[in-house]
mmCIF file of the N, C-alpha and C atoms, coordinates in Angstrom:
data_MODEL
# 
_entry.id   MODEL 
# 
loop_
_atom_site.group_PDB 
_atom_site.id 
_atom_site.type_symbol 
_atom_site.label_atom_id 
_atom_site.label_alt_id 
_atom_site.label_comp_id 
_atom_site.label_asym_id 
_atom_site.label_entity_id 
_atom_site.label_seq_id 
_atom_site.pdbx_PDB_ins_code 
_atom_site.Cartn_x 
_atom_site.Cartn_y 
_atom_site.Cartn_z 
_atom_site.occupancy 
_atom_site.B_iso_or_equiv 
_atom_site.pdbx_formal_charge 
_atom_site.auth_seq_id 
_atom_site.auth_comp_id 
_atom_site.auth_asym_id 
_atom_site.auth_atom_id 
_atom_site.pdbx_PDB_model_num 
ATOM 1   N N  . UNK A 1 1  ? -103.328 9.650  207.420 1.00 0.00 ? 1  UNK A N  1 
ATOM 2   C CA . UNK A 1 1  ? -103.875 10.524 206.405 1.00 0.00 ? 1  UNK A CA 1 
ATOM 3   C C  . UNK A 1 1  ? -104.395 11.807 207.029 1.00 0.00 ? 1  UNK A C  1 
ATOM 4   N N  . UNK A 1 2  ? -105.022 11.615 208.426 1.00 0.00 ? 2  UNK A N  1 
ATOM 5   C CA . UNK A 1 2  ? -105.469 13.339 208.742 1.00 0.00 ? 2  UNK A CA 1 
ATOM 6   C C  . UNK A 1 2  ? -104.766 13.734 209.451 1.00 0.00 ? 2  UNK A C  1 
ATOM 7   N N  . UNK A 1 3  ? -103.142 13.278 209.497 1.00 0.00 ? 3  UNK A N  1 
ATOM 8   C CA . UNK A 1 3  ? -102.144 14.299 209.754 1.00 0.00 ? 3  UNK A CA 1 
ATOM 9   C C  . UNK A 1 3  ? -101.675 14.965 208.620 1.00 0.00 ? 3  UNK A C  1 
ATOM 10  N N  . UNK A 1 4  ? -101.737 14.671 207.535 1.00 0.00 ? 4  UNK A N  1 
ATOM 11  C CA . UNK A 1 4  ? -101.105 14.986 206.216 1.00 0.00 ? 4  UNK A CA 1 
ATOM 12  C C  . UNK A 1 4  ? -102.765 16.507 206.393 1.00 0.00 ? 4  UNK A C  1 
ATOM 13  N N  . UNK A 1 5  ? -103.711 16.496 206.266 1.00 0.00 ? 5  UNK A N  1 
ATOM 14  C CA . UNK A 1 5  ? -104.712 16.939 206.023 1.00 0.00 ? 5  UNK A CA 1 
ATOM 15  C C  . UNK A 1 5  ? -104.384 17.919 207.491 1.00 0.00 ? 5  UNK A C  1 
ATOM 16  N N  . UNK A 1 6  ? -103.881 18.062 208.239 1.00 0.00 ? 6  UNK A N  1 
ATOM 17  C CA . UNK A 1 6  ? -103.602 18.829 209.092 1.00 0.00 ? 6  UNK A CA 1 
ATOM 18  C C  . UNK A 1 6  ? -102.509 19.705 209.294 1.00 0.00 ? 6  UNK A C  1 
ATOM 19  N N  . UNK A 1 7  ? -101.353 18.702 208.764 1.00 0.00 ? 7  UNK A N  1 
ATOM 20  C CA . UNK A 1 7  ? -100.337 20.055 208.692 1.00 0.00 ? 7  UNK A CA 1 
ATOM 21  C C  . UNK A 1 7  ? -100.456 20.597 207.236 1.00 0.00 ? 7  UNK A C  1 
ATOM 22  N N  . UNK A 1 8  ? -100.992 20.005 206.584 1.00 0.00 ? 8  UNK A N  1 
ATOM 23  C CA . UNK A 1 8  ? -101.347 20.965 205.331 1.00 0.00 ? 8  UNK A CA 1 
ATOM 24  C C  . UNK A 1 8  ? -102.398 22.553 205.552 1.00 0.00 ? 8  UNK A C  1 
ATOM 25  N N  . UNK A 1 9  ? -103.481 22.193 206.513 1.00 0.00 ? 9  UNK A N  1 
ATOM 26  C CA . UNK A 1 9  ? -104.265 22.979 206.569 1.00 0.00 ? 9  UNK A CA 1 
ATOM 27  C C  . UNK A 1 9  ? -103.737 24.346 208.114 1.00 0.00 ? 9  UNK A C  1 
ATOM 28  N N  . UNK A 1 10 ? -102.871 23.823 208.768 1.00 0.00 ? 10 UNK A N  1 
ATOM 29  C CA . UNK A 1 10 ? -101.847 24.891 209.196 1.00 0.00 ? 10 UNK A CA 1 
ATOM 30  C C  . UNK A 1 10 ? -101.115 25.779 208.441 1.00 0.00 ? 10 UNK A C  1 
ATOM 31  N N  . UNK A 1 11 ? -100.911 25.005 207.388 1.00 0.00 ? 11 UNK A N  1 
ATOM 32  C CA . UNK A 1 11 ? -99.566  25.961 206.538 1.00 0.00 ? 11 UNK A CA 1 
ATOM 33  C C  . UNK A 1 11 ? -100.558 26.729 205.653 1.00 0.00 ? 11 UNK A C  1 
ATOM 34  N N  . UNK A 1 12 ? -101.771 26.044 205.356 1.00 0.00 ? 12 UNK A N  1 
ATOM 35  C CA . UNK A 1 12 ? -102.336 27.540 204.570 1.00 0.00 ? 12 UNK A CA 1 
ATOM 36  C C  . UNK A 1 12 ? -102.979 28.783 205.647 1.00 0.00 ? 12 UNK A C  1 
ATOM 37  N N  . UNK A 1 13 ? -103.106 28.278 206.720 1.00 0.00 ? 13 UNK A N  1 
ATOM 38  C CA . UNK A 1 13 ? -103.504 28.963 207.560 1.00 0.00 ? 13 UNK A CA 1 
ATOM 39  C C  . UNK A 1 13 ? -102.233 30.286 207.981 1.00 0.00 ? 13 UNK A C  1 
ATOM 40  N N  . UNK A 1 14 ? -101.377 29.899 208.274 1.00 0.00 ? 14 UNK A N  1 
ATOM 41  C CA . UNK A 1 14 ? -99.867  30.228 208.583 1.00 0.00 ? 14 UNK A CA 1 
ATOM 42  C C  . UNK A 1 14 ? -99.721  31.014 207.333 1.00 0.00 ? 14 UNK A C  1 
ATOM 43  N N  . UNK A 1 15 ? -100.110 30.844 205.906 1.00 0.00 ? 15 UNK A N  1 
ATOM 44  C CA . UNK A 1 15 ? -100.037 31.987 204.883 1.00 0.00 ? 15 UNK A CA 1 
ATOM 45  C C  . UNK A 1 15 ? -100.580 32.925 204.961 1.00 0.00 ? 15 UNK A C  1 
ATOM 46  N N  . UNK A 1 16 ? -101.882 32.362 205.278 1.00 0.00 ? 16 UNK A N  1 
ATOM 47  C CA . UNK A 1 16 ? -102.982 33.408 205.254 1.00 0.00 ? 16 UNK A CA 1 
ATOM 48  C C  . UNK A 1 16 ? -102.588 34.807 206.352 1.00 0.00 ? 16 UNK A C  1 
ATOM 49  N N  . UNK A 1 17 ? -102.008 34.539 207.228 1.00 0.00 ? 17 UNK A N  1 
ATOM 50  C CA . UNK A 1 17 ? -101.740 35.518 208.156 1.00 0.00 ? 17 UNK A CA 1 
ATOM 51  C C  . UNK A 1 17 ? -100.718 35.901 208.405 1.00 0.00 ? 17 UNK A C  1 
ATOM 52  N N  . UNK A 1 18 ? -99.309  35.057 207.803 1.00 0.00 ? 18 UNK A N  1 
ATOM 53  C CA . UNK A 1 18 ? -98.131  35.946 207.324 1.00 0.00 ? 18 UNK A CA 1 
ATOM 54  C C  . UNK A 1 18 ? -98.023  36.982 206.373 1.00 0.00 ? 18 UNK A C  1 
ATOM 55  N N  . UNK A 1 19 ? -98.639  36.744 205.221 1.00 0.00 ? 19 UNK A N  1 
ATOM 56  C CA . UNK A 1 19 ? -98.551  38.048 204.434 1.00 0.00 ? 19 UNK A CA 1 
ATOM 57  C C  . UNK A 1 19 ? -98.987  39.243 204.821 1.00 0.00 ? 19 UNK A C  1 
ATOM 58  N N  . UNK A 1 20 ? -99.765  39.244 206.096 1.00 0.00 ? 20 UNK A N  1 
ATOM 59  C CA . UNK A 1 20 ? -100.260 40.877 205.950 1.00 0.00 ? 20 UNK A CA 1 
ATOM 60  C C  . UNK A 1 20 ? -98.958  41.116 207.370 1.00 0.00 ? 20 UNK A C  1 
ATOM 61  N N  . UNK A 1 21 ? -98.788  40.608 207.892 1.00 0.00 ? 21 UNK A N  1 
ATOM 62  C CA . UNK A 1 21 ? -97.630  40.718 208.992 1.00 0.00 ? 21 UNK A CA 1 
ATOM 63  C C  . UNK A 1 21 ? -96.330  41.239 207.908 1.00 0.00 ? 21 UNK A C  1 
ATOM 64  N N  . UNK A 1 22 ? -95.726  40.456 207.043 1.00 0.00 ? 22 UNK A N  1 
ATOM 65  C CA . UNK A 1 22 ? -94.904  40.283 206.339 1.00 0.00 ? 22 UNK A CA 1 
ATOM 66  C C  . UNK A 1 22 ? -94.897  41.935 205.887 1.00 0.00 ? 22 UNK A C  1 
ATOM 67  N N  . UNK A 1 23 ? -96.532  42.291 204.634 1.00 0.00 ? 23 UNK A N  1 
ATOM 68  C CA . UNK A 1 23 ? -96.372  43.702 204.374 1.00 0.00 ? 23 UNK A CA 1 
ATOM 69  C C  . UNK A 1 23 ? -96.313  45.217 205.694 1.00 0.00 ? 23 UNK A C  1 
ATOM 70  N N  . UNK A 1 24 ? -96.540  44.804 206.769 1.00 0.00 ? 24 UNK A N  1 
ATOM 71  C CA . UNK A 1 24 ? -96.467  45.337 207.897 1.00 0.00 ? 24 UNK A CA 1 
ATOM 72  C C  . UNK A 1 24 ? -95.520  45.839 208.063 1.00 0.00 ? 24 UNK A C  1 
ATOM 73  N N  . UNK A 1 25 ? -94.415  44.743 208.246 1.00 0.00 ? 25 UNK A N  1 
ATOM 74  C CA . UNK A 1 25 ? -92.960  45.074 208.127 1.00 0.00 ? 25 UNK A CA 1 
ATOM 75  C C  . UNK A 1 25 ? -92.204  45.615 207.119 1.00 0.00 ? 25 UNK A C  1 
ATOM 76  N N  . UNK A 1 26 ? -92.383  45.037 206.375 1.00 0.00 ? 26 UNK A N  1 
ATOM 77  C CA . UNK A 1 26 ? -92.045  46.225 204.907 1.00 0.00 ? 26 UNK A CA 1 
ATOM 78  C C  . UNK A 1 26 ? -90.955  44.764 203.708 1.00 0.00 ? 26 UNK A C  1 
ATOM 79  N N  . UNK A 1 27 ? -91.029  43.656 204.182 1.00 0.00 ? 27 UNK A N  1 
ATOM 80  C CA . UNK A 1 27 ? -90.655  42.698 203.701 1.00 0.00 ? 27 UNK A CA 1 
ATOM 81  C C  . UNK A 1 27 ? -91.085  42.023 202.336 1.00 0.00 ? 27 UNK A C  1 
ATOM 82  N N  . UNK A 1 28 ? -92.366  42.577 202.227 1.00 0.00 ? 28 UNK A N  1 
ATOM 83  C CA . UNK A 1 28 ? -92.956  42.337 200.598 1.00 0.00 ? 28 UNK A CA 1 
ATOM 84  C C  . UNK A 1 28 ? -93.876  42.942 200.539 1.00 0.00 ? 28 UNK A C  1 
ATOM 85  N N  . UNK A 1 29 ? -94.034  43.238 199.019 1.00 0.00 ? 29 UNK A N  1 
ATOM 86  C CA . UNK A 1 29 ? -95.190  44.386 198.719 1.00 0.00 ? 29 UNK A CA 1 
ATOM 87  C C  . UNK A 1 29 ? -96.551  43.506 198.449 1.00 0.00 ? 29 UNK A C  1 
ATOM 88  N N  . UNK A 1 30 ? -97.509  44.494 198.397 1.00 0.00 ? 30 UNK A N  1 
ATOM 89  C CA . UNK A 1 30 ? -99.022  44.290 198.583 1.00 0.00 ? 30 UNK A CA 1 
ATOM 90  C C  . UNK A 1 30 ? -99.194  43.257 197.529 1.00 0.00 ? 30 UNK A C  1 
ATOM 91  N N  . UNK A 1 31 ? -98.287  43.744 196.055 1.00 0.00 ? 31 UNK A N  1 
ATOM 92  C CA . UNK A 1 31 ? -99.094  42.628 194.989 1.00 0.00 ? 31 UNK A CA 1 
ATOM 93  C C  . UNK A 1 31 ? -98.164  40.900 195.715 1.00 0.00 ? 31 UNK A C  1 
ATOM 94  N N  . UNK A 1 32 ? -97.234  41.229 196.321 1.00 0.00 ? 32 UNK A N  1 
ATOM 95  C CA . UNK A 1 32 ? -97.130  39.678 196.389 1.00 0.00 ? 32 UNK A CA 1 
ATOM 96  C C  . UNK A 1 32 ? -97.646  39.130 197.748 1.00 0.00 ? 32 UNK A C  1 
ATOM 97  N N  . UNK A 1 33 ? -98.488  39.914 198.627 1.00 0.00 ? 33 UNK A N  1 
ATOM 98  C CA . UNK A 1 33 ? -99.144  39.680 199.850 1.00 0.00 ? 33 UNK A CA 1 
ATOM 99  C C  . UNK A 1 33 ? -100.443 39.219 199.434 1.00 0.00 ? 33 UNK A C  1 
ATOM 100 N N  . UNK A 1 34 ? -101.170 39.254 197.895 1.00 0.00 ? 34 UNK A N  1 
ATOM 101 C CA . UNK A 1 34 ? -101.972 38.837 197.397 1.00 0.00 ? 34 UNK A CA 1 
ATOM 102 C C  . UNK A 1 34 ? -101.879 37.959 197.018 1.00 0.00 ? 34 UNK A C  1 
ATOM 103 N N  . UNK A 1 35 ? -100.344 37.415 196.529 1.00 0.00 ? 35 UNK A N  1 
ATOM 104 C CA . UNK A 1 35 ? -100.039 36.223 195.876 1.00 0.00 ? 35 UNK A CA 1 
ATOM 105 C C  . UNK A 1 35 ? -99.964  34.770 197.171 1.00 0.00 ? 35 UNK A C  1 
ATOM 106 N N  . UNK A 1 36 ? -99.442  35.302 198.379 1.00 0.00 ? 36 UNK A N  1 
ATOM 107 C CA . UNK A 1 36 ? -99.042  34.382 199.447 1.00 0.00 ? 36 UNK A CA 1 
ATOM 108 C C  . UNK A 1 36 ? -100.455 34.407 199.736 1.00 0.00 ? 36 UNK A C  1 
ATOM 109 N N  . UNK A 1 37 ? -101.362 35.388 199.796 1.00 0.00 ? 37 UNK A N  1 
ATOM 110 C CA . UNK A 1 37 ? -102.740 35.220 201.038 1.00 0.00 ? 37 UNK A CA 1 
ATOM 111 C C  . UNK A 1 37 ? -103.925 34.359 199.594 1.00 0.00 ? 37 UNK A C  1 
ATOM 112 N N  . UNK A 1 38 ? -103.673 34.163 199.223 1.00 0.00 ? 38 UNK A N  1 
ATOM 113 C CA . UNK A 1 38 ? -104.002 33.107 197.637 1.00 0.00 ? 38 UNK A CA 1 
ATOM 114 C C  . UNK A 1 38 ? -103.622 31.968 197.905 1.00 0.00 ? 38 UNK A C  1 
ATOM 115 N N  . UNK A 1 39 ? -102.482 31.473 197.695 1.00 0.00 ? 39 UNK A N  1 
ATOM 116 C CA . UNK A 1 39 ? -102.037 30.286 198.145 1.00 0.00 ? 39 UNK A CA 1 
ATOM 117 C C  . UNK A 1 39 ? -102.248 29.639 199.500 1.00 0.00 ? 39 UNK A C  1 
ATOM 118 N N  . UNK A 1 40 ? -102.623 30.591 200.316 1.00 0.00 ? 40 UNK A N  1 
ATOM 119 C CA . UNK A 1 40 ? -102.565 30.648 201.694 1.00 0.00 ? 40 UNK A CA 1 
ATOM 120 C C  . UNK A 1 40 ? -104.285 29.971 201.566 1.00 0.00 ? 40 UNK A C  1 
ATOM 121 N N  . UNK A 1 41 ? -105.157 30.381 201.207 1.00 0.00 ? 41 UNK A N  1 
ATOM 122 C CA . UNK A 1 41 ? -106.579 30.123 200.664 1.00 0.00 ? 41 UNK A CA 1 
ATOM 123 C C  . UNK A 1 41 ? -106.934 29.009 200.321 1.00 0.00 ? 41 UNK A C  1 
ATOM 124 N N  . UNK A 1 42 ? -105.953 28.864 198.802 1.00 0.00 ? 42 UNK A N  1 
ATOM 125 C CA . UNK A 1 42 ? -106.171 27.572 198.432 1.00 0.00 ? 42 UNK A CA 1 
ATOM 126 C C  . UNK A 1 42 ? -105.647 26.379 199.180 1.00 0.00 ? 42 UNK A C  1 
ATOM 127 N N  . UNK A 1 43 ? -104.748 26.808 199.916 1.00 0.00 ? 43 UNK A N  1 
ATOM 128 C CA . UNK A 1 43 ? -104.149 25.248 200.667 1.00 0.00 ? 43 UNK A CA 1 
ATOM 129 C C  . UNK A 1 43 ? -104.950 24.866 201.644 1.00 0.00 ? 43 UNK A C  1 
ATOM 130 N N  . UNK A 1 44 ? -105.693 26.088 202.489 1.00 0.00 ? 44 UNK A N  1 
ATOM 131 C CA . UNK A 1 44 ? -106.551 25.827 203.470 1.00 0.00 ? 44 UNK A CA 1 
ATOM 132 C C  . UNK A 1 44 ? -108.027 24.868 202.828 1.00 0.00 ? 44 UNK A C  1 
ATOM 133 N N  . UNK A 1 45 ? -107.951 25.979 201.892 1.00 0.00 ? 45 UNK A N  1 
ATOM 134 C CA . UNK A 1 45 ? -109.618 25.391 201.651 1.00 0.00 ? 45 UNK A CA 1 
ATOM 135 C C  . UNK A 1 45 ? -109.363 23.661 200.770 1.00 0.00 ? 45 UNK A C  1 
ATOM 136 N N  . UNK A 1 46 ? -108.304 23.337 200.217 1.00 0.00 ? 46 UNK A N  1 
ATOM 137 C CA . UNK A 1 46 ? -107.925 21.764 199.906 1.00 0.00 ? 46 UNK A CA 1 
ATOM 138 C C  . UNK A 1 46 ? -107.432 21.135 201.189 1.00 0.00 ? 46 UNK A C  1 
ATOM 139 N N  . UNK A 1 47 ? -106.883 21.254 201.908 1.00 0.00 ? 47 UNK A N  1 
ATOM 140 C CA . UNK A 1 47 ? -106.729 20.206 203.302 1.00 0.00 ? 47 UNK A CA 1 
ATOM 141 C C  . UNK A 1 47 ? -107.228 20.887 204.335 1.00 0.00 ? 47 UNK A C  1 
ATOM 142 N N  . UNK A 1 48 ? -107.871 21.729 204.774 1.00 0.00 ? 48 UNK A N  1 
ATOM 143 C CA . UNK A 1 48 ? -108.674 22.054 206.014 1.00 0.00 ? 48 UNK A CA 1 
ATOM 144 C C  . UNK A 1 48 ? -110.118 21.646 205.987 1.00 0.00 ? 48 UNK A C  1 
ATOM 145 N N  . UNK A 1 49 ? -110.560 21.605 205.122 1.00 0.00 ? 49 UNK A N  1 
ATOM 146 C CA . UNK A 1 49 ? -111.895 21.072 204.993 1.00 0.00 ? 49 UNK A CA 1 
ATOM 147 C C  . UNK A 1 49 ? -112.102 19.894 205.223 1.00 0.00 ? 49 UNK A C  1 
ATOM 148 N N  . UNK A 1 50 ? -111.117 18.554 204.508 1.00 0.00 ? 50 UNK A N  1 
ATOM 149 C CA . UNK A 1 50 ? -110.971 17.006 204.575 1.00 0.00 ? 50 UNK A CA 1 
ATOM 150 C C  . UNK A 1 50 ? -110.864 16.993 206.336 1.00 0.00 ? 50 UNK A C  1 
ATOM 151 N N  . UNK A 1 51 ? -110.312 17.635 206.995 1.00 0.00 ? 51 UNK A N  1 
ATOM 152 C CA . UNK A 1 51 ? -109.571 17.691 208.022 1.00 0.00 ? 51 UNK A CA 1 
ATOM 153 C C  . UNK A 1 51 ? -110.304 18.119 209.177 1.00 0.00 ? 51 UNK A C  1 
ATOM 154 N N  . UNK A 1 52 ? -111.393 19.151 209.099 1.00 0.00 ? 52 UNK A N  1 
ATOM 155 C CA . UNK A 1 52 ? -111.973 19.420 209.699 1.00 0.00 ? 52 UNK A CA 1 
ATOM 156 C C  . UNK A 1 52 ? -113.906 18.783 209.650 1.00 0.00 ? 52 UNK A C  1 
ATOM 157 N N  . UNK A 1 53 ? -113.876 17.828 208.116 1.00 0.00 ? 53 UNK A N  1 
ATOM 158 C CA . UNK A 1 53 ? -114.932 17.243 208.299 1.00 0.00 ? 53 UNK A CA 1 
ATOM 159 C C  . UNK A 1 53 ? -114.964 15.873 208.502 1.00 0.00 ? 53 UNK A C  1 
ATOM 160 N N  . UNK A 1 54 ? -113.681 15.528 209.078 1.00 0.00 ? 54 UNK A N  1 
ATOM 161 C CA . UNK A 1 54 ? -113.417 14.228 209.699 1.00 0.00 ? 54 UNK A CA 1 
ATOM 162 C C  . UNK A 1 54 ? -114.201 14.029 211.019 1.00 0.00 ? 54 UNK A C  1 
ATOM 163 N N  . UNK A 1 55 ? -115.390 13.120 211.004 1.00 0.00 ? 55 UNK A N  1 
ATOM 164 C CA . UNK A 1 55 ? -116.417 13.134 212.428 1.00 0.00 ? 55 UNK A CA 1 
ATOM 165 C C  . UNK A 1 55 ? -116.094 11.598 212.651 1.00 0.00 ? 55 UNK A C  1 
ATOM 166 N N  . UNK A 1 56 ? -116.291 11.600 213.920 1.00 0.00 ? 56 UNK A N  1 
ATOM 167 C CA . UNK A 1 56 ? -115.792 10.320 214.701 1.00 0.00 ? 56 UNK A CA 1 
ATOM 168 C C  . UNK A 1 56 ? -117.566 10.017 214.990 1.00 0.00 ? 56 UNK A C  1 
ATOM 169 N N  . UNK A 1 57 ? -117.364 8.491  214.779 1.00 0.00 ? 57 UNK A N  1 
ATOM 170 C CA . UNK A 1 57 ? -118.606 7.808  214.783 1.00 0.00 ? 57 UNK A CA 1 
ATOM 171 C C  . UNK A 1 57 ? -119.264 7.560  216.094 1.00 0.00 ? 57 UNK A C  1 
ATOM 172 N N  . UNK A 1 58 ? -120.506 7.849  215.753 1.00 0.00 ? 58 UNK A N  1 
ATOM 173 C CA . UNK A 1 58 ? -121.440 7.770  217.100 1.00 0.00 ? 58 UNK A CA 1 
ATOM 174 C C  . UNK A 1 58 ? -122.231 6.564  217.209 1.00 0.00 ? 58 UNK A C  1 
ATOM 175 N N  . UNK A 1 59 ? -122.342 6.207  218.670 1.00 0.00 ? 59 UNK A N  1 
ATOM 176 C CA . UNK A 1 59 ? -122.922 4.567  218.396 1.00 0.00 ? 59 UNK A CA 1 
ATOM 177 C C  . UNK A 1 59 ? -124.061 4.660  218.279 1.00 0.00 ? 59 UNK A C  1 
ATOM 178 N N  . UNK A 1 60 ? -124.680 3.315  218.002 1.00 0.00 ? 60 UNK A N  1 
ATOM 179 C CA . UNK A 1 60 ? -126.082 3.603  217.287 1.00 0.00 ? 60 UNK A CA 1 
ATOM 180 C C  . UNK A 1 60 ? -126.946 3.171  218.444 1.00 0.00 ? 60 UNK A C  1 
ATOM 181 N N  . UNK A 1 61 ? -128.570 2.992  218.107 1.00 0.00 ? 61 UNK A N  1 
ATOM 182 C CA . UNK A 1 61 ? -129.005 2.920  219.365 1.00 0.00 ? 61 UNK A CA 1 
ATOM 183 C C  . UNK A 1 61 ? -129.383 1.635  220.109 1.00 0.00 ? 61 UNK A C  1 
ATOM 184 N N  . UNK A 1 62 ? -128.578 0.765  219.325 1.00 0.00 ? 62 UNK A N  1 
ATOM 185 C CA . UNK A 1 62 ? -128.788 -0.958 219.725 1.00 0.00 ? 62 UNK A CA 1 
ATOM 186 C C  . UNK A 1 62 ? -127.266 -0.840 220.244 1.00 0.00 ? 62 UNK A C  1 
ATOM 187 N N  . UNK A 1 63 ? -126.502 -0.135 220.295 1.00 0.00 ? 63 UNK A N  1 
ATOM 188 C CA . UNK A 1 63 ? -125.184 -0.574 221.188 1.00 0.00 ? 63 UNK A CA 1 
ATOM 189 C C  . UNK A 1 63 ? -124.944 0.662  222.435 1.00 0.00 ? 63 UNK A C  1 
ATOM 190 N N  . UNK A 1 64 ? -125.667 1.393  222.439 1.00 0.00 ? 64 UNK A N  1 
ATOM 191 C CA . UNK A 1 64 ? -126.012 1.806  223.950 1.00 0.00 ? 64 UNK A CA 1 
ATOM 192 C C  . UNK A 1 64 ? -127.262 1.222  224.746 1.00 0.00 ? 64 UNK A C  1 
ATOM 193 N N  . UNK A 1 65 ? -126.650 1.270  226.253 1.00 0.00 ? 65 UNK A N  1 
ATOM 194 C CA . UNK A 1 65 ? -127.299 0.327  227.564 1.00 0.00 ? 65 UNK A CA 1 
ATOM 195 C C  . UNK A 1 65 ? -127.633 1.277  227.676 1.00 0.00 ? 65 UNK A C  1 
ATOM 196 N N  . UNK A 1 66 ? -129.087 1.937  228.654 1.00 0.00 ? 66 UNK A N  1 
ATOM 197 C CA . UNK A 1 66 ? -129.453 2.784  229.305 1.00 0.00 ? 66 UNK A CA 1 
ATOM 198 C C  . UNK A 1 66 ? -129.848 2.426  230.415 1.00 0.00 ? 66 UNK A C  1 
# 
């Protein structure tokens, strides 16, 4: 499951910063560099978040020796 939550949150990432590259080049115009850096947003902020607030458990203090 937090591979699904990971390459999801690449590909909005990967939007987010193709479209202004994309209008750079002259490959699509501004209103649809708004439309990709949108989608690009929403995909991040739905699987980058699950993905990045995945915390690995810390032991407690009856199962560490000191």
């Amino acid at each position: 499951m937090n591979a699904i939550f990971k390459i999801g949150g690449l590909v909005g990432l990967l939007l987010t910063a193709l479209g202004p590259i994309l209008v750079f080049t002259g490959v699509i115009d501004v209103d649809r560099n708004k439309l990709v850096m949108l989608a690009g947003m929403v995909i991040w902020f739905l699987f980058g978040t699950p993905w990045l607030s995945a915390r690995k458990l810390q032991p407690t203090d009856s199962q560490v020796e000191i």
